[in-house]
C-alpha positions in Angstrom: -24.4 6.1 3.5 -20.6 6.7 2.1 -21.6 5.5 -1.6 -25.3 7.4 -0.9 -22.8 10.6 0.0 -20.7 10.2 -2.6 -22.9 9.5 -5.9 -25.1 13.3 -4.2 -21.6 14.8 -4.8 -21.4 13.9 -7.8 -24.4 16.0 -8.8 -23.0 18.5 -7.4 -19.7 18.9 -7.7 -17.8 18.2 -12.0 -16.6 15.8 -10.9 -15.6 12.1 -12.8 -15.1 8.9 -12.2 -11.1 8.8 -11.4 -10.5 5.0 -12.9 -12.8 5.4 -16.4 -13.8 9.0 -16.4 -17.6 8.1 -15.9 -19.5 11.3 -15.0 -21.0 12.8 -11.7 -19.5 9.7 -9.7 -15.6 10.0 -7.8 -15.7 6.0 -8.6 -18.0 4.1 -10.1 -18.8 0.6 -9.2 -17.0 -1.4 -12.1 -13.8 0.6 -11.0 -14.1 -0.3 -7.2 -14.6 -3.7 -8.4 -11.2 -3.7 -10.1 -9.4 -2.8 -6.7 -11.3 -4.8 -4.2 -13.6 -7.0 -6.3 -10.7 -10.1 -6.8 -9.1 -12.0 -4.4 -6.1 -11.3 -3.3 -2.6 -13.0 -4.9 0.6 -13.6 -3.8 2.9 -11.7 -6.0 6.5 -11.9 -7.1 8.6 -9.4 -9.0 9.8 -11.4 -12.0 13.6 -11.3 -11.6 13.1 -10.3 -7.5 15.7 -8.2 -5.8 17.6 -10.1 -2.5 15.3 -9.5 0.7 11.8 -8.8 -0.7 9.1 -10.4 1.8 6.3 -12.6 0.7 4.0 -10.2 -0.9 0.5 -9.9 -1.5 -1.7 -7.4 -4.0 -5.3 -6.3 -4.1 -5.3 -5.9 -8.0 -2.6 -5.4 -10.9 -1.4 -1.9 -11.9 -3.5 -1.3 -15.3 -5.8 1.0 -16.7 -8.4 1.7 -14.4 -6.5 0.9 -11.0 -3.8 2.9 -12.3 -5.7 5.8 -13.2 -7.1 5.9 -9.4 -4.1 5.5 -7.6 -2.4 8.2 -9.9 -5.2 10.4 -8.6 -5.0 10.1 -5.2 -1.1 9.5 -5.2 -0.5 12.7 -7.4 -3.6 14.6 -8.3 -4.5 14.9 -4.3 -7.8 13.1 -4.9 -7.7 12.3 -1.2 -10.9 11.3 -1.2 -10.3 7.4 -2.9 -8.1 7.0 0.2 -11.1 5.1 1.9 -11.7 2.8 -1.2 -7.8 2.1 -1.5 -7.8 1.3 1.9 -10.2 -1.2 1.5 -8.2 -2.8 -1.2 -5.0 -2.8 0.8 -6.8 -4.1 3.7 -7.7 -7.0 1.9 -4.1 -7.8 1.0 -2.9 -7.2 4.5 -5.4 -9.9 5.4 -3.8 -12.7 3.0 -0.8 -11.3 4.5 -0.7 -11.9 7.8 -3.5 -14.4 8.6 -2.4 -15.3 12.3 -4.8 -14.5 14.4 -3.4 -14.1 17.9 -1.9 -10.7 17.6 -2.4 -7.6 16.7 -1.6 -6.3 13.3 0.7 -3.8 12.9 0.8 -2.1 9.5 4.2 -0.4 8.8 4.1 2.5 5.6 6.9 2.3 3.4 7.5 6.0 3.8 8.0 9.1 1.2 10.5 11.4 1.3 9.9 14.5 3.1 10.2 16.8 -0.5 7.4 14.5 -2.1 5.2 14.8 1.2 5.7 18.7 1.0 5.0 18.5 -3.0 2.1 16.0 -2.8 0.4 18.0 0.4 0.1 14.4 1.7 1.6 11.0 2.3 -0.4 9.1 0.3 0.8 5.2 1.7 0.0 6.5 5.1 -3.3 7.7 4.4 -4.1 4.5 2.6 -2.7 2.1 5.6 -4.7 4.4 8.4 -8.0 3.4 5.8 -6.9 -0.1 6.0 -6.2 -0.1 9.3 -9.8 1.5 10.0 -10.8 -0.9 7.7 -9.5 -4.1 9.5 -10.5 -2.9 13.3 -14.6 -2.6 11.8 -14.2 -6.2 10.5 -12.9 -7.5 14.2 -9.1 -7.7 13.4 -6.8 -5.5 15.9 -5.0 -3.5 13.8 -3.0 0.1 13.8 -0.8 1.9 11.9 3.0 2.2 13.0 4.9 5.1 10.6 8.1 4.0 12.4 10.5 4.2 9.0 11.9 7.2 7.6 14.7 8.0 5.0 17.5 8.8 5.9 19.0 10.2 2.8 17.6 11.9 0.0 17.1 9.1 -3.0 16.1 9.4 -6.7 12.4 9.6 -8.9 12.4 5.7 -8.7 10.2 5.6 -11.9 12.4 5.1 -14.9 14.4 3.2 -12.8 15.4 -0.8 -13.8 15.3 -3.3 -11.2 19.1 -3.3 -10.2 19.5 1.0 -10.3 16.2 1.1 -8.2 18.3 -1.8 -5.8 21.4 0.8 -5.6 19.3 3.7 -5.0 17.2 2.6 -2.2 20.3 0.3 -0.7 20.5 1.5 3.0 18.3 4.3 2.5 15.3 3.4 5.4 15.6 3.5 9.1 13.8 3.1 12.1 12.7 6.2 14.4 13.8 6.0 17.7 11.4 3.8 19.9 10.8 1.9 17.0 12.2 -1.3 18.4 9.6 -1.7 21.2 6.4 -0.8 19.2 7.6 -3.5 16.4 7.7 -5.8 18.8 3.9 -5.3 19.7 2.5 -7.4 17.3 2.5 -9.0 13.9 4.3 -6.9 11.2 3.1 -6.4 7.6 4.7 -3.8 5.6 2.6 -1.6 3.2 2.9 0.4 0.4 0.9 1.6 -2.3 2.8 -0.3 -5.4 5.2 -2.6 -6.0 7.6 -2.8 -9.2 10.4 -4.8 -8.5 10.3 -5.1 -4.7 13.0 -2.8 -4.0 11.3 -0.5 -1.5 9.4 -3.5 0.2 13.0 -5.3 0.5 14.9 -1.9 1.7 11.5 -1.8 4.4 12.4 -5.2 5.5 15.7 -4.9 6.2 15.4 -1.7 8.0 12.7 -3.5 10.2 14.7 -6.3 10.2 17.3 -4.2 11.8 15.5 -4.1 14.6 15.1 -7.7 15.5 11.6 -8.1 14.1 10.9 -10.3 11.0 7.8 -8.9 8.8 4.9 -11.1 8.6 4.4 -10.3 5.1 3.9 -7.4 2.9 0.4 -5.8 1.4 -0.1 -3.5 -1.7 -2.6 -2.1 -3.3 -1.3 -3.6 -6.5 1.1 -4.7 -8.6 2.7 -4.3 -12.5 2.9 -6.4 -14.8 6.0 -7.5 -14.6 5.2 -9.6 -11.4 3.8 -13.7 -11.4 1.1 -14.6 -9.1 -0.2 -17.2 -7.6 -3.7 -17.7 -5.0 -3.2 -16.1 -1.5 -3.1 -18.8 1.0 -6.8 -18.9 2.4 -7.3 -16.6 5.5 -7.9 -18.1 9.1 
């Protein structure tokens, strides 16, 4: 019915496909393919920074996954949140594969200016999808938004591995209560992208902070200057 609803808007609405350009269609099928068609990978950033977690992407950061995660991220096409959910919930699944807890998916958060710019947090939309996402598939599975920054950090883009390192270094921390909700269950991080793992390894240490080892870490993808190798199979 979603797809059904979606392609009707499209004769409705100008509207194009927001990973080719396709007409009359928010995605098309070759572009959902691209972000949840593949299995998952295990990913590492090339030269990694000290702390990233084991991480795991949906799809690499080119052409048309780009283009739709651009869109939602920046052009408020909130609307590919469900589809991007999807994809992230597939990585969460290679993951954390352990079955006798619930999942607990932890945002890698934005800063408060970029919410306000934005008009929405775009990782948190994405892991409430996934989270959605997991629960209708039979996994327990919630969203805990538990990190915040606490000190205002630069445009990471433009950024090489070891300035992105310095600018993020002690920049996350836990909410108060966050202790005793991370403690509920199996921890995966989440976050839209990852580059060079800074912001996943800044995540973990602020979790780790708090006494609780991540299970793993999920994106929706990941650039180029990553290696990959097969998820380990899920259980």
């Amino acid at each position: 019915m979603g797809e059904w609803l979606q392609e009707l808007t499209g004769l409705v609405l100008p509207v194009d496909c927001a990973g080719c350009g396709a007409p009359r269609v928010v995605l098309c099928a070759g572009c959902r393919g691209a972000l949840t068609g593949l299995p998952p990978r295990r990913v590492r950033p090339v030269n990694p920074v000290p702390g990233v977690p084991v991480v795991h992407a949906a799809a690499w950061y080119a052409d048309e996954v780009r283009a739709v995660l651009i869109a939602h991220k920046e052009r408020g096409a909130t609307g590919l949140a469900r589809v991007l959910g999807r994809a992230l919930a597939v990585a969460v699944r290679a993951a954390m594969t352990e079955r006798d807890c619930p999942l607990l998916l932890v945002p890698v958060p934005s800063s408060r200016r970029a919410v306000a710019a934005r008009g929405h947090d775009p990782v948190r939309r994405m892991a409430r999808e996934a989270a959605g996402e997991l629960r209708r598939t039979g996994r327990a599975a919630r969203v805990l938004p538990v990190l915040r920054q606490r000190r205002v950090v630069a445009d990471q883009s433009g950024l090489g591995a070891r300035a992105r390192r310095e600018n993020l270094a002690g920049a996350l921390e836990t909410v108060p209560g966050a202790r005793r909700l991370l403690h509920g269950g199996g921890v995966v991080l989440v976050d839209d992208l990852m580059t060079t793992g800074a912001s996943l390894a800044e995540a973990a240490r602020a979790t780790g902070a708090e006494g609780v080892v991540a299970g793993g870490a999920a994106v929706v993808a990941a650039t180029a200057n990553t290696t990959a190798s097969s998820a380990r199979p899920a259980r």
